[in-house]
TORKOLVO-521262 format. One record per residue (C-alpha): residue in one letter; x, y, z. Coordinates in steps of 0.02 Angstrom, whole numbers, plus 50000, padded with zeros to 5 digits. Last residue first. Layout:
N
AXYZ
...
This chain:
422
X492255314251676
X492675304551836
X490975302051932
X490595292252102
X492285291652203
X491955286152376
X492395294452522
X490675301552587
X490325306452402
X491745309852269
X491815318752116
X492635319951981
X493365330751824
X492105344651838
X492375356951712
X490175356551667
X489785369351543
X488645383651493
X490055397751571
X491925398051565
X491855412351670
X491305401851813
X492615387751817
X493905398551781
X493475411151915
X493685395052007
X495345390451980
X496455380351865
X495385370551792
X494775352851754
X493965349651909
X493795343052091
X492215340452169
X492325331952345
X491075325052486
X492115317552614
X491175314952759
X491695325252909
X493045322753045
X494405334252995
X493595349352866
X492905353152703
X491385361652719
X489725359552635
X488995345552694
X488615335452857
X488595349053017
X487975363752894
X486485350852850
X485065363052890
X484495361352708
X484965381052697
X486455376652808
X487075366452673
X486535382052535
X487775391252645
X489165381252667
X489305373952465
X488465386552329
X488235399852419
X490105399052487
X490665396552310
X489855411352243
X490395421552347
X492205416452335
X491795420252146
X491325437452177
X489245439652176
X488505449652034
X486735442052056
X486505441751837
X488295436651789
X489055427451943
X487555419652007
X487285414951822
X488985404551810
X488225395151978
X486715390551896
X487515385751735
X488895373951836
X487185367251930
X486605359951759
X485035350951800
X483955365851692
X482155366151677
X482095382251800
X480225391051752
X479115375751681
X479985357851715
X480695360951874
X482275363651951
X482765378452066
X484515377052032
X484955384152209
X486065398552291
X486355403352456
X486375418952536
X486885422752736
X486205441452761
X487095456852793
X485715466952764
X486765480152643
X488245471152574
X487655452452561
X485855455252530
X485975471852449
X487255464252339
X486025448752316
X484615457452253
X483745444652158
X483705446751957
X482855455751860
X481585443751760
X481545434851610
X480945420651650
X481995410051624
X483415422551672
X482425424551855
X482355405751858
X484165401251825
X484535413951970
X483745403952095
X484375415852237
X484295407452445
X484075419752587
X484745410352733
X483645414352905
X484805418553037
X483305428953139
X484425445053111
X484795442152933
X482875436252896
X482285454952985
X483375465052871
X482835455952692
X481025457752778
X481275478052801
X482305480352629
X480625471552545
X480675455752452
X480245458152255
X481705445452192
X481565434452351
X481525418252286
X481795406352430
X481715409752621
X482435399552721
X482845389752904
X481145397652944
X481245407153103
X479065413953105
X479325428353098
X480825429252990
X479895418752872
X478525430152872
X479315444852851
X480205438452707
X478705433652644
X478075450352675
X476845451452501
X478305461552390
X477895455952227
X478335441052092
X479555429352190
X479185435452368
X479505420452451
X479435401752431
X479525396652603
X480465385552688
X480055377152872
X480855363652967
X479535349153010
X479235344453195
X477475343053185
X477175359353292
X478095368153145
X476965360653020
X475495368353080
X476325385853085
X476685383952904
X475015378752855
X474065394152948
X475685404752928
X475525400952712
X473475406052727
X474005420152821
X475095427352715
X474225421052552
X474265408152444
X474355407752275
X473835422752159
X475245437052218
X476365424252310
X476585413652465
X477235395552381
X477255385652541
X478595373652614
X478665362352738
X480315353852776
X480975334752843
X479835324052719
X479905303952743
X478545296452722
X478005300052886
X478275319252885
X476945316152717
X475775310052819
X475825320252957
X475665337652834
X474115330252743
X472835337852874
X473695354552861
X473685354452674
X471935348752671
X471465362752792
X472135375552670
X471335366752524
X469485368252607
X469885386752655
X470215387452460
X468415382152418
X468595363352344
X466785362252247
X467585359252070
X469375353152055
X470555366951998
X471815363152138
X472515378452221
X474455381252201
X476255374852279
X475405372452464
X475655355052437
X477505357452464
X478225344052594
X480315343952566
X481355328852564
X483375331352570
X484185318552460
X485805313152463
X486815308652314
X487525291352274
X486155283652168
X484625270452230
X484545271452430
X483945291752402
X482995288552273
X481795279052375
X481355293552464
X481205302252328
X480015293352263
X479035291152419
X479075311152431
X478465310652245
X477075297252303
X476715305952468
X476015321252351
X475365308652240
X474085302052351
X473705319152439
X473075327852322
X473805345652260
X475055331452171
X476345340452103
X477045349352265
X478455338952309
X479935344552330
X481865337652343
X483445345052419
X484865338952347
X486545334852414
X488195330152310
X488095342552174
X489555342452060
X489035345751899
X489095325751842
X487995325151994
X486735335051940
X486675325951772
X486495309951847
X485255316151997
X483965321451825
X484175301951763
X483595295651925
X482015309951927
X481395302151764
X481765284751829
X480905286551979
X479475295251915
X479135282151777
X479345271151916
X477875277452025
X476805277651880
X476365295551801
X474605302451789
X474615310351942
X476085318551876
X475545323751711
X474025331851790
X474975341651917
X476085347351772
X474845354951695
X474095362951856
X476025370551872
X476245380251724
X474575377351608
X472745380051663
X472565398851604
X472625400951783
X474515396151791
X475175402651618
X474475420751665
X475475418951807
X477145412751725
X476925430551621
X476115429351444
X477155440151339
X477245432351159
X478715422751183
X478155416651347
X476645410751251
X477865402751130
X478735394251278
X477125386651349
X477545370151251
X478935366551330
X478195360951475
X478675344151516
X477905327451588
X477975318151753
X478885326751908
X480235322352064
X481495334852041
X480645351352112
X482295359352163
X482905369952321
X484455369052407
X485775361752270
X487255360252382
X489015356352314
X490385343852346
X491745351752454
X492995362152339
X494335356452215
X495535366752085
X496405357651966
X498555352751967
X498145334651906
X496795331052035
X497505312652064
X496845300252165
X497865288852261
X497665274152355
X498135271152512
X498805251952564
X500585256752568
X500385268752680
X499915287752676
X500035299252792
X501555309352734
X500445312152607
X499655326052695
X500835337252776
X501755341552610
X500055341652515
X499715356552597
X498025353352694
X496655342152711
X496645328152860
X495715315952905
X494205317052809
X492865303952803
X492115288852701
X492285276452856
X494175269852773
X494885285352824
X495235301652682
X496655311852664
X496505328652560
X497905335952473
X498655354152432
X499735363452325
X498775380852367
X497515381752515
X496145394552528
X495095393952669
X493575402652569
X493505420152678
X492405428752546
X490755424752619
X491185431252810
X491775447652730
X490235452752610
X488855446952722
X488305430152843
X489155413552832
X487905398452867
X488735387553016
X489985376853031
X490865372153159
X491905358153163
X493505367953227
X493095387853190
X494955391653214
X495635380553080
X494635388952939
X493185382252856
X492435383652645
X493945372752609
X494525380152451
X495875370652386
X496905375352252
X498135366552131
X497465349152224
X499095335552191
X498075323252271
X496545317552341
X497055302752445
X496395287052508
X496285272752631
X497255282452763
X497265271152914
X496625277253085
């Protein structure tokens, strides 16, 4: 097949693969598995005419491919990667929420905000509000600046409606999103996110509206269930009541787990083989232990824990101690995580999880992939699969990380085609 392009004159490639896995790839698991990057120095990347990779090695081997029809794409001597992974985000939103800062200032906790009526309930309200445009365009905007980071694939909530008319309409924004800008969009269900305040809806009422809403929203396009099981939300039973509905529908499961106090989300993700658990800063040693051995990837939002002010998730235990597969995400939204900049996500998994860089790559690329359940599309640079590239202005990616708050990115490509040059 005929080399339409090449990404040349790579510094250092980290593949994410290694020759003797082939194709495979799925989420790597503890200290040793998550530092073995497939490092490559002086390297290029050759790229068919379908959008994917034909070969990526030393640059030697590579351009030898070429033609006189390839074009060529220079990485100046920078470091380049596959396209990253943002896991779990709330993109699709109307309104903002800076106005609880001062009561965050003054000690109110992101519970407090919640049944005072602000944190998520306010945003609820803006939402419904909102016209399915002024969605779209909101959310379009948001994809720009994730992609001028370096994200390629996004996984999108909804959860803003509690109703069920604008719960399909963020999954029908997103949905459209996904034909209107060059990164992919993985659609999650999330009415389980908190209790309307509506009068006369008793929370058994709720639960069995979430359950009843789950086959609409699967046909509007949503591929997980999620449930926000927390101190003051839902329950563990209430979240295996809607979670185990969702299963039988064919829907891949996520939970938000164990953010404020040890319930047994972990547990119950590992119980019931979500493909993640999310959160995680109170989760037990037990659950952490029973999510390694079920392969469920334990994915840190550390812009939210320094949002909030929180310690941060365990990952060291994570990686060193349960072996588990960790991923990381932006987490999102417009009250704990209002943030697009995956550069600053990734800079804070360094700082606040204390994860190596090669760590922090793999979270951020193989392992947040698998957390979408899209280790076979993204994630890994390898023969065969679409080329989704982020090359930058540095030398490595220590460099990239240390130099924190900013975006080095100096472009990116999706399935082959270049989308951003900075």
């Amino acid at each position: 097949m005929a080399v339409k392009s090449i990404l040349d004159h790579i510094g250092l490639l980290w593949t994410m693969a290694d020759e003797a896995e082939g194709n495979s790839a799925s989420a790597r698991q503890g200290r040793e598995a998550m530092r073995e990057v497939g490092a490559i120095e002086n390297a290029a990347i050759a790229i068919d005419d379908e959008g994917r990779i034909l070969a990526a090695g030393p640059r030697k081997q590579v351009v030898e491919m070429a033609d006189e029809q390839t074009k060529w794409i220079d990485a100046e001597g920078g470091f380049a990667c596959p396209g990253f992974v943002d896991p779990h985000t709330h993109l699709v939103y109307g309104g903002s929420r800076e106005h609880e800062l001062p009561m965050r200032l003054a000690g109110a906790s992101y519970l407090d905000i919640l049944q005072a009526g602000g944190g998520i309930l306010r945003t609820v309200k803006d939402t419904r509000e909102a016209s399915f445009d002024e969605l779209f365009q909101h959310a379009k905007a948001s994809l720009a600046r994730m992609l001028a980071c370096g994200v390629t694939t996004v996984e999108a909530k909804s959860g803003y409606g509690l109703e069920l008319a604008t719960e399909k309409k963020q999954i029908e924004v997103a949905s459209a999103l996904s034909q209107a800008q060059p990164i992919d969009l993985v659609l999650t269900a999330l009415p389980a996110h908190a209790f309307p305040k509506e009068e006369g809806i008793t929370r058994d009422d709720y639960v069995n509206s979430c359950i009843e809403w789950l086959p609409v929203l699967k046909e509007a396009g949503a591929g997980f269930a999620d449930v926000f099981v927390e101190k003051g939300v839902f329950t563990i039973e209430e979240g295996r009541r809607i979670l185990t509905a969702a299963k039988a529908l064919g829907y891949g499961l996520k939970l938000h787990a164990d953010e404020m106090e040890s319930l047994g989300g972990a547990e119950l993700a590992a119980e019931l083989g979500a493909v993640s658990a999310d959160h995680l800063l109170a989760a037990s040693d037990e659950g952490l232990l029973q999510m390694a051995s079920r392969g469920v990837v334990a994915v840190c939002l550390p812009a939210t824990s320094f949002y909030l002010q929180k310690p941060a998730a365990r990952a060291r235990f994570m990686i060193d101690e349960a072996n588990l597969a960790v991923a990381i995400a932006s987490d999102y939204n417009p009250g704990s995580a209002p943030s697009e900049n995956f550069a600053l996500t990734m800079s804070l998994a360094l700082l606040t999880l204390k994860m190596s860089p090669e760590e922090v790559f793999m979270a951020a690329t193989r392992n947040s992939a698998n957390a979408v359940s899209r280790g076979d599309l993204a994630g890994v640079i390898a023969k065969g699969r679409p080329a989704d590239l982020v090359w930058f202005h540095a030398p490595n990616p220590a460099y990239v990380l240390t130099r924190f708050g900013v975006s080095h990115v100096a472009g990116v490509m999706k399935a082959g085609v270049p989308v951003y040059r900075a």
